[in-house]
N, C-alpha and C positions, 0 to 999 in steps of 0.2 A: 500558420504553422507550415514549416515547410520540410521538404523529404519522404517523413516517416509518415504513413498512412495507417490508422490502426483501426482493427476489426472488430469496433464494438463489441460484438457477440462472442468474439476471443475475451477480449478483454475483461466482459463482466462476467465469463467462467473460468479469470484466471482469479477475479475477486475474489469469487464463489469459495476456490481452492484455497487461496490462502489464510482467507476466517476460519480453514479445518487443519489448519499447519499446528501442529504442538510442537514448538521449537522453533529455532533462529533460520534465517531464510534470507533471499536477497532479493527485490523487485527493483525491477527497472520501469522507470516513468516519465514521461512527459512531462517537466512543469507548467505551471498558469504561462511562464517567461518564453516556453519553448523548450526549452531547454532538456537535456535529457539527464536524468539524475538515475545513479542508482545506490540504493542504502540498502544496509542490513539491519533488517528489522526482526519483531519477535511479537506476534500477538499477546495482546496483556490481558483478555480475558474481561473479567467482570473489577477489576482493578480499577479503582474510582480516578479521576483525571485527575489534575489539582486545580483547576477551576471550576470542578464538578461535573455536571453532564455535558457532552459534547453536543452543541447545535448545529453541526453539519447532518446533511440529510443522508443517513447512512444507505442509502439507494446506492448515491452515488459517489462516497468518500465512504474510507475504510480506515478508522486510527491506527497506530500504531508506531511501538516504542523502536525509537531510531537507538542500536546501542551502540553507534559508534559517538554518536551526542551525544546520550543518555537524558535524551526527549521525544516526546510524542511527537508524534507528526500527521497529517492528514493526506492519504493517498487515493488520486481522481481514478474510481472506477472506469473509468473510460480511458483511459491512456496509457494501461498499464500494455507493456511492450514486453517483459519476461519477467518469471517467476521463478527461483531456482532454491532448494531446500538440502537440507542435510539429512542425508536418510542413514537411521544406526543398523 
């Protein structure tokens, strides 16, 4: 990974922030690739997956529904670079 250097301890309290988001949101992330992605997402709550329970180890992955796809996604607690929300 090159450039972007992120502050774990940032990172897994912007986790923290975004599992208490009620409503649509934007994070910006790191992928496995490098690469930097950002999606608008929406915490789905207790909203059953459609493969059932999710087997990432929610330490460190956080799901959530991409609505510009309109699919889940899984996002690495450790890479998250911003977080930005709609406040009404």
């Amino acid at each position: 990974m090159q450039g972007n250097k992120i502050d774990v301890a940032q990172s897994r309290s912007k986790a923290s922030t975004m599992k208490k988001i009620d409503g649509d949101f934007q994070v910006t992330f790191l992928k496995k690739d490098g690469a930097v992605r950002k999606m608008n997402a929406r915490m789905m709550g207790d909203i059953p997956l459609k493969g059932g329970k999710s087997t990432l180890n929610p330490e460190q992955y956080t799901t959530v529904f991409d609505t510009d796809k309109r699919e889940y996604r899984a996002v690495n607690n450790d890479t998250i670079i911003e977080l930005t929300w709609v406040s009404e």
